[in-house]
N, C-alpha and C positions, 0 to 999 in steps of 0.2 A: 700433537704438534707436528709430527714429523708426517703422518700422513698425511695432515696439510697442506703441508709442505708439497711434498710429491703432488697431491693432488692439484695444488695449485700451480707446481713448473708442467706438469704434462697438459693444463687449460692452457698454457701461453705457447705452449710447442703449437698445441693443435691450432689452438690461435694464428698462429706466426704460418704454420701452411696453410690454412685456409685462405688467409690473405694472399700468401703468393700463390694458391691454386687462382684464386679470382683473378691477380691483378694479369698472370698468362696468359686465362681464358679471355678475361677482357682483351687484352690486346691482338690476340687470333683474331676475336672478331671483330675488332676495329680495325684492325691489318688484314684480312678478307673483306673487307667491306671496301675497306679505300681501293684495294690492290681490284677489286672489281668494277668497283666506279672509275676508275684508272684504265680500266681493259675499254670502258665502251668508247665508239667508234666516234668522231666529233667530225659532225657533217658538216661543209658549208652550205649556205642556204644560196640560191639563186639570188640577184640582186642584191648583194652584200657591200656593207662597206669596211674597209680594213680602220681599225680606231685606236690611235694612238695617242696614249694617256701620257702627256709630260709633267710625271710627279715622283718628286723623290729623287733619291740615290738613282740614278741609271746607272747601273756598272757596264763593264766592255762584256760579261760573259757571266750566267748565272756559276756560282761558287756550291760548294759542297755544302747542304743544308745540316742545320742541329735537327737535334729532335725534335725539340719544342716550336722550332722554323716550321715541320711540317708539319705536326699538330695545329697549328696557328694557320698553316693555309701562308706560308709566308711568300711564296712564290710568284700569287695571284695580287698582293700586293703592289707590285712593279714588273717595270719589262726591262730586260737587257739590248747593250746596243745591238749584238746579234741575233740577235729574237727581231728586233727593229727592221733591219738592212737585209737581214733574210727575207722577212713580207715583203715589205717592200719591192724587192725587185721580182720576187714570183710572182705580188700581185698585179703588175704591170703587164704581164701576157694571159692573166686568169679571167676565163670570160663573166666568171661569178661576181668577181671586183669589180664593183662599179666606176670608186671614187675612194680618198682619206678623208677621214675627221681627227683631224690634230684639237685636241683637247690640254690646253696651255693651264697645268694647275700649278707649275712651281717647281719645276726640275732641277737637280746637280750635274753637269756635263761638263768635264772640259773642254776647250775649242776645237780639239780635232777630233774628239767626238761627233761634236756638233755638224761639225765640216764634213764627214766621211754622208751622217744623216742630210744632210742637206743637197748634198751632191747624188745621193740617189733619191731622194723626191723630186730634183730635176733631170734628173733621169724617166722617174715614172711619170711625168707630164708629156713626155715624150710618147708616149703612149696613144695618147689622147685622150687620158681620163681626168678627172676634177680632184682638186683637192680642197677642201672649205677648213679654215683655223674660228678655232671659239676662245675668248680668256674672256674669264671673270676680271683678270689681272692680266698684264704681261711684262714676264722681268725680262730685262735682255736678252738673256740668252736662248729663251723658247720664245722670245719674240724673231730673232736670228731664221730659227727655224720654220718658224709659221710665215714670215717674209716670202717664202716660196709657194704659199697658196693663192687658186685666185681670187677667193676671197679671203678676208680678215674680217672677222667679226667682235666685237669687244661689246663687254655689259655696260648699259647705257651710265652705272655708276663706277666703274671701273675706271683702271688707267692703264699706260704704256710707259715702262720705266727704261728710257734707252739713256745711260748717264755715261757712257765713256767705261773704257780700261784700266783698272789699276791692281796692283801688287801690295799685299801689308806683310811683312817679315815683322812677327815676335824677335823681342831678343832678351836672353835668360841673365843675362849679364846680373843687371840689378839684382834680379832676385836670388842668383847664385852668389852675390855677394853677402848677400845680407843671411844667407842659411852659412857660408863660411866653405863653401863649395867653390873650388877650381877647376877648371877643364884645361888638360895640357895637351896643346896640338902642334902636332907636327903634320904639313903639307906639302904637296908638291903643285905650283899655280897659281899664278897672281890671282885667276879669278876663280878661283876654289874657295867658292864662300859660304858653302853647307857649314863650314867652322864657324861662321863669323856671330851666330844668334847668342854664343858660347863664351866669346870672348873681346866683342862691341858691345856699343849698345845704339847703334844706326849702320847704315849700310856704307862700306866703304868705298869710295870714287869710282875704283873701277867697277865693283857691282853695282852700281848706282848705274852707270854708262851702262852697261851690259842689257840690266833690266829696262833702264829706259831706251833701248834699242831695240827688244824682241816684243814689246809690249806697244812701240809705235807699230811693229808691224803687224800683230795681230785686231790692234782698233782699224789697221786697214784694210783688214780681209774683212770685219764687219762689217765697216761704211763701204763698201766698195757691194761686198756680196747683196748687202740691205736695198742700194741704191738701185743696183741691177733688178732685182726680183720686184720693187718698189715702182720702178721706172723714174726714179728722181735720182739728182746727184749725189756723189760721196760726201762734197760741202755739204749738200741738207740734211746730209746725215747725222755730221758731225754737228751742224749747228741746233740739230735736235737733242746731241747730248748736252749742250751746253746749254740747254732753255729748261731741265729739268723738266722734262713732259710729263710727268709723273701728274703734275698740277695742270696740265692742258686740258679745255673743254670738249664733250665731245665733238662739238662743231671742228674746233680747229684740229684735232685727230683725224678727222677724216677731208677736210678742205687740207691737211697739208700729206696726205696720200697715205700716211700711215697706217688707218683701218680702213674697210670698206663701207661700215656702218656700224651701229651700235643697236643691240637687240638682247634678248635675254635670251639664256642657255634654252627654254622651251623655244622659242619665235625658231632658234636657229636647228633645233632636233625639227618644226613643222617643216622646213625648207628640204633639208633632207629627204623627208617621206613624201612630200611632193617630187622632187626632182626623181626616186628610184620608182613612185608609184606606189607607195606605201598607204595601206588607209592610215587614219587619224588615230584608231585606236588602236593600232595593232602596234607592237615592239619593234623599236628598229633594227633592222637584225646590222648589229656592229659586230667586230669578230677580232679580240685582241690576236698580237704577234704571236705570241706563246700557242693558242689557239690553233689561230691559223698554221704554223709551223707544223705544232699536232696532228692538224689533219691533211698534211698532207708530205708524213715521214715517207713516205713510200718515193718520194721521189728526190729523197737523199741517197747518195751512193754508199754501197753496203761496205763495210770492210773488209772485207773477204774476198772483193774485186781489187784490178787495180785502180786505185788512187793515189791523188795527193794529201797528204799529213795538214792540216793545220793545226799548230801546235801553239795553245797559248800560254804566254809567258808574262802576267799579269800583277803587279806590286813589288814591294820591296823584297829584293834576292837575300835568303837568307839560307845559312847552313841548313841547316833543318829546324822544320818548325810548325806547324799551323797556318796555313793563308800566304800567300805570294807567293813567291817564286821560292821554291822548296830546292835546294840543290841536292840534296838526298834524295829527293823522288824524280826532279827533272830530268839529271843525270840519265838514270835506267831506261827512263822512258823513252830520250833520244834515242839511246842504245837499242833500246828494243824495235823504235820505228826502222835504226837502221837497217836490223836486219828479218825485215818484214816484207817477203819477198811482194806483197800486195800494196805498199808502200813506193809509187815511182820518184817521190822528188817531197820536198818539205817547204813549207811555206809557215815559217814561227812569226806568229803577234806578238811583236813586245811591247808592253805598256808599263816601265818599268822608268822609275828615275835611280834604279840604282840600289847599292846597300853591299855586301860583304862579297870586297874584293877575292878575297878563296874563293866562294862559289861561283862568281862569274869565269873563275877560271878552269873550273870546274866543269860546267856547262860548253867556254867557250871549247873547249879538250873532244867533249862528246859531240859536240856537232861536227867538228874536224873527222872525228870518225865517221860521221854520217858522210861527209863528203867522200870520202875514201871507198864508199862501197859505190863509187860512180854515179852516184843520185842527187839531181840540182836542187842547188838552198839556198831559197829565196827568204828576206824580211820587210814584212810588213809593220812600219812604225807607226803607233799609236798616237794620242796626246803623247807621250814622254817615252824616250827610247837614248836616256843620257846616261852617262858615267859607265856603271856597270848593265847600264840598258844597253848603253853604244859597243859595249865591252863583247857582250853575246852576241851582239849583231854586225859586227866587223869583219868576220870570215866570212860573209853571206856572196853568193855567189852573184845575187843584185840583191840592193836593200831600194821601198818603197819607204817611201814617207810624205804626211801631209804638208800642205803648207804653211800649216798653223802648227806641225810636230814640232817638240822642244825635243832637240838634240846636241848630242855635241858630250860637253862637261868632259872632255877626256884629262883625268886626274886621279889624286889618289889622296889620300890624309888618314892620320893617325886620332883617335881620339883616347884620351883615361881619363875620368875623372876622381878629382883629387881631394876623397871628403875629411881630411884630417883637420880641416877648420872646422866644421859642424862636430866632427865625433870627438876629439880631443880640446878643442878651441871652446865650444860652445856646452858638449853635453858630456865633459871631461874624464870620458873613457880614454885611458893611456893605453900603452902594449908594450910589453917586453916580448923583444925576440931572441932566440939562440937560434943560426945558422950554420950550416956550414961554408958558404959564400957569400959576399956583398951583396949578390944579387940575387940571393935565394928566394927573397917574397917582391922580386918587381912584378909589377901590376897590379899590386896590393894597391886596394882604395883608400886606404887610412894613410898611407904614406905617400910627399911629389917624389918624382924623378929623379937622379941624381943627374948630375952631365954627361956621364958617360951610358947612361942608360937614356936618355933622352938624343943621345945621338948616334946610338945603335936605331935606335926606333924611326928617326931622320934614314938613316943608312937603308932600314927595310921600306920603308914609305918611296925613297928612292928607285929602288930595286923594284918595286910591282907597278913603279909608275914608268920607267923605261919597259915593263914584258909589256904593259898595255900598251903603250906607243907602237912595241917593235908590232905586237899585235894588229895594232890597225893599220899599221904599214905594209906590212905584208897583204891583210884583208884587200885591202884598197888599190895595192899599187902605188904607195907611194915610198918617198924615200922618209926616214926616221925623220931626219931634220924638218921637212915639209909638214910631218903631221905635229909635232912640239912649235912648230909656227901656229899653228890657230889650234892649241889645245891648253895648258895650264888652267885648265879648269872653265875654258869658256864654252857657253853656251850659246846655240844659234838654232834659230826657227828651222823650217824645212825648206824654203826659197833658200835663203844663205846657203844652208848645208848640203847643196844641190849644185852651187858654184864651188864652190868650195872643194868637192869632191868625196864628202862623205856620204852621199845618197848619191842613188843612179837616178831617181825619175820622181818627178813628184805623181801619185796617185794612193787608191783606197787598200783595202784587206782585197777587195774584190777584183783592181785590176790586177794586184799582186798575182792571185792565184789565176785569174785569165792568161797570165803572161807567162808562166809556169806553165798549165794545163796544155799551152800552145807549144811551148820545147819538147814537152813531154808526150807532144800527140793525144792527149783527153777532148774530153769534152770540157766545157769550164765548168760543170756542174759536178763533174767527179774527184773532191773530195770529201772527206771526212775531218771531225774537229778532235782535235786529242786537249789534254786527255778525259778521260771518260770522266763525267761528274757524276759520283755514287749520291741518288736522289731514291733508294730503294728504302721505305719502311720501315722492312724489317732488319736491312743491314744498319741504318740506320740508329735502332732502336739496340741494336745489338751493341754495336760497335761506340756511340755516346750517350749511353744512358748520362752520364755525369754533366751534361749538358742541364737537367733536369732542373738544376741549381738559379737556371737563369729563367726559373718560373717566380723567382723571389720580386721578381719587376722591382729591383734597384733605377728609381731615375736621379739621372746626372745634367747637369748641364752641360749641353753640346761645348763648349768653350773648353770647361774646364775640366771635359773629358780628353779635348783636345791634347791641353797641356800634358796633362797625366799620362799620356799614353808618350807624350815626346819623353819626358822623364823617365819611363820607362824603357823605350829606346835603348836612351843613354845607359843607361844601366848594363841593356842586354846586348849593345852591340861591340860584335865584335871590332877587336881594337883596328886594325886596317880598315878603311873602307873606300870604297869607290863608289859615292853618289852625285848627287845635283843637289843643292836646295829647295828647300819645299817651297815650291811656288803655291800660292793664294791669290787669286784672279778673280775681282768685285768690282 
């Protein structure tokens, strides 16, 4: 028996290395194989056209992949806005580039995404090349975009869904009543209403006015921009939202200017290889952003020269963490740009509606330092650069932003939530404590506030919403009292916040860094994107294997993955915060 034994623990040792001799070798050679298909050279072809796919998620800037991400080819799935606005505007001097093909299959963009996209495809017509749009469908907002070509082409059974602006705010109210959950907030700002999902259950007057102000103005940068590129007025725009066009024929799609014709996705690829000279059987040589960017690295500026920093500062700012705005690692990295003698000036993207007030102060600290070693900081504002987005971007030596940027939210709030209904009330876990002070376990979730702990917390909520002000007083040039007149929490597009005096100029990332590149003596092609996104293999493979777990393909439904993740939030967020509310725009 015993030698059995043995015999049978040394088959599973041997066992257990074989497989990890295999599962090494395997990935050596699956990691020489990619890392060499990865090496070769990706030509463009003469007579090319640049092909832009609107589907899915566009984010502002590809993110740090999983393992399973690259396994899966996750990358080739979708294009970034900067993958986008980069072709884009090289391929407007490139004698290869003939023309675009916007290919409308169903995109997520917020407006000043859209807006930043739209403003350089009328840029690249300037050129005097073609741009031809195709939808099977088209929802608004890649109808927006495809507005700017000269033709529009839509499937003869297809539709054009252009219905107006609107906002939905969830509010947790009912449901946090009904689990025996309370959320005790303490605020600074009438319209500081990131609280309000918490402890409403509808939007209150003044955010109701707020929203219905930023929201008339960006259906007017649609019907205005639509009407422009369309050559019809804002009114037909507007009165196209309101006729449900979703159900219009093709006839009156195109008798009221909205397509050019209606053809199937082949009829409109024949038009193409007609127009470049293409036979009939041959491939169309299309060449996505990613691609084309690829081949042609060589004419990004090196790091090791002088440059400008573009520095992107992208989601909710959080201490430390996975994903967004990391203030553990964003911190260093300022720091480090600052003292990078090949670094002349900084140019930070923020697309941030905010999130933990420490680390915006954190960040805001380190850019200060940046400034300090005599090197101009510029901010370029994204769709959303509020609360703790405005936070980081208020020392900025000029701050850009679009016209459709949501900015502003200068404010601050407390949040705890207070689940001694659910755990005592409902699922009748009690707690004895022995302390040695009253207030030995405040911010214990089992127990509310007392008063005097509730207005300590008032007192610190107080306190970080005066440094923000003094903050963007100083940033701005203005005095404390001028900036707590248009701040308590409100919210304003980039038009407003341009009178206003919390932007200097409305424009894109691009003229940001031209206008920079120009103080600084560059060229406007010399900078570089920080920070570095780790997309290597084998570091990859090293560093999240634990990633592996999300091969289990758990599907959730998008909604009530939504919710879960805001529950989660609430959970993990730190108790100060300086955000915006989450806007939703349908």
């Amino acid at each position: 028996m015993l030698k059995r034994f043995f015999v049978s623990m040394l088959g599973t040792i041997a066992g257990v290395w074989v497989t990890i001799f295999i599962i090494l070798f395997g990935g050596i050679v699956i990691a020489g194989a990619v890392i060499g298909a990865s090496s070769e050279s990706v030509k463009i072809k003469d007579k090319s056209v640049l092909y832009l796919k609107l589907e899915g998620d566009i984010v502002e800037r590809l993110q740090e992949q999983s393992f399973m991400d690259f396994v899966n080819d996750y990358d080739s799935k979708g294009q970034t806005l900067d993958q986008m606005l980069n072709a884009v505007r090289m391929a407007a001097t490139d004698k290869k580039i003939r023309g675009i093909y916007i290919d409308a299959a169903g995109s997520t963009m917020d407006v000043a995404s859209r807006q930043e996209l739209v403003e350089a495809l009328k840029d690249f017509k300037e050129s005097g090349k073609w741009i031809y749009a195709y939808g099977d469908n088209f929802e608004q907002g890649d109808y927006l975009i495809a507005s700017v070509a000269d033709k529009i082409f839509l499937n003869p059974v297809g539709y054009v869904d252009i219905r107006g602006i609107a906002m939905q705010t969830p509010f947790f109210t009912g449901l946090l009543d009904k689990l025996g959950i309370k959320v005790q907030i303490v605020k600074v700002g009438t319209y500081k209403s990131a609280v309000e999902p918490f402890i409403l259950t509808s939007m209150s007057e003044p955010a109701r006015r707020q929203n219905q102000i930023y929201i008339d103005s960006i259906w007017n940068y649609y019907a205005s921009t639509i009407a422009e590129n369309r050559d019809v007025t804002p009114a037909n725009v507007s009165a196209w939202a309101d006729s449900l066009t979703f159900a219009w024929t093709p006839e009156h799609n195109i008798k009221a200017r909205i397509v050019t014709e209606t053809c199937y996705r082949r009829n409109v690829e024949n038009m193409l290889r007609e127009r470049l000279g293409v036979d009939a059987d041959d491939e169309l040589p299309l060449v996505t952003p990613a691609k084309y960017i690829e081949a042609n690295s060589d004419k990004f500026a090196s790091p090791s020269k002088d440059h400008i920093a573009v520095l992107y500062a992208v989601g909710e700012i959080v201490e430390s963490g996975y994903g967004g705005i990391d203030g553990s690692k964003m911190v260093p990295e300022i720091i480090r740009l600052a003292d990078d003698e090949n670094v002349v000036g900084l140019v930070l993207r923020v697309n941030s509606g905010g999130g933990s007030a420490f680390a915006s102060e954190q960040i805001w600290e380190a850019l200060e330092y940046f400034k300090s070693q005599d090197k101009p900081f510029y901010v370029s504002m994204g769709d959303y650069a509020a609360s703790g987005g405005y936070y980081i971007s208020c020392g900025a030596d000029r701050i850009f932003a679009d016209a459709t940027t949501l900015t502003g939210s200068i404010g601050a709030f407390g949040l705890l939530p207070d689940l001694s209904g659910l755990v005592t009330g409902k699922l009748g876990v009690t707690f004895s404590t022995v302390s040695s002070s009253p207030n030995a376990t405040f911010m214990s979730l089992t127990s509310p506030m007392t008063a005097d702990q509730k207005a300590a917390m008032q007192h610190y909520v107080d306190e970080t919403y005066d440094i923000f002000t003094s903050r963007v007083a100083e940033g701005r040039h203005m005095s404390v009292d001028s900036v707590k007149a248009i701040a308590e929490g409100r919210v304003w597009v980039g038009s407003s916040a341009l009178e206003l005096g919390l932007v200097d100029q409305l424009g894109s990332l691009n003229d940001a860094v031209k206008a920079l590149a120009a103080e600084v003596n560059l060229d406007s092609d010399a900078w570089v994107a920080y920070p570095h996104v780790n997309t290597s293999f084998l570091e990859r493979l090293l560093e999240e294997t634990s990633q592996l777990q999300a091969s289990q393909g758990i599907a959730l439904d998008p909604e009530m993955v939504k919710y879960l993740i805001t529950a989660k939030r609430i959970s993990e967020m730190e108790p100060i915060q300086a955000r915006m509310p989450e806007i939703v725009l349908r």
